[in-house]
C-alpha positions, 0 to 999 in steps of 0.5 A: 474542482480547484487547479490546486485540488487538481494538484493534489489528486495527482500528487496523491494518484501518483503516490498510489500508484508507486503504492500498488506497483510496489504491491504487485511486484512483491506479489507477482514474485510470491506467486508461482508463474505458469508456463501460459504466464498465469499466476497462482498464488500459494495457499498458505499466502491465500490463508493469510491474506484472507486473515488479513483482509478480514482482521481490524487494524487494532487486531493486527500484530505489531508487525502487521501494523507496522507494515500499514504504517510504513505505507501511510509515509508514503503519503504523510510527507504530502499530507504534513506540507498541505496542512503547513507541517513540516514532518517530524523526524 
């Protein structure tokens, strides 16, 4: 692997990261803490979620996938600048 492939996976990684920290936090503070510090999901959040790992992106209403799109911006900026872009406003 490249020095600049090697670059590129950590630029990716970190924004992954700040992706799944971003996700734990909203998660963490939908679920119910425990005195033992364990968590417990509601149900409802259980149901729809398990819809959602479930249902095809084309499927999903236009809010949930415009919740998929804000997180591809996440990466897009990375992306446009490798493939000599600049990103469109």
């Amino acid at each position: 692997m490249s020095a600049t492939d090697r670059d590129l996976v950590e630029a990716l990684a970190g924004i992954e990261h700040e992706r799944w920290a971003h996700w734990q936090a909203y998660l963490h503070a939908q679920c119910l803490k425990m005195e033992d510090g364990g968590l417990v999901i509601p149900k409802e959040l259980v149901r729809r979620w398990e819809r959602l790992i479930s249902t095809p992106y084309a499927e999903l209403t236009e809010q949930e996938q415009q919740s998929d799109r804000d997180q591809v911006h996440r990466y897009l900026p990375l992306i446009l600048q490798l493939l000599g872009r600049a990103p469109r406003v």
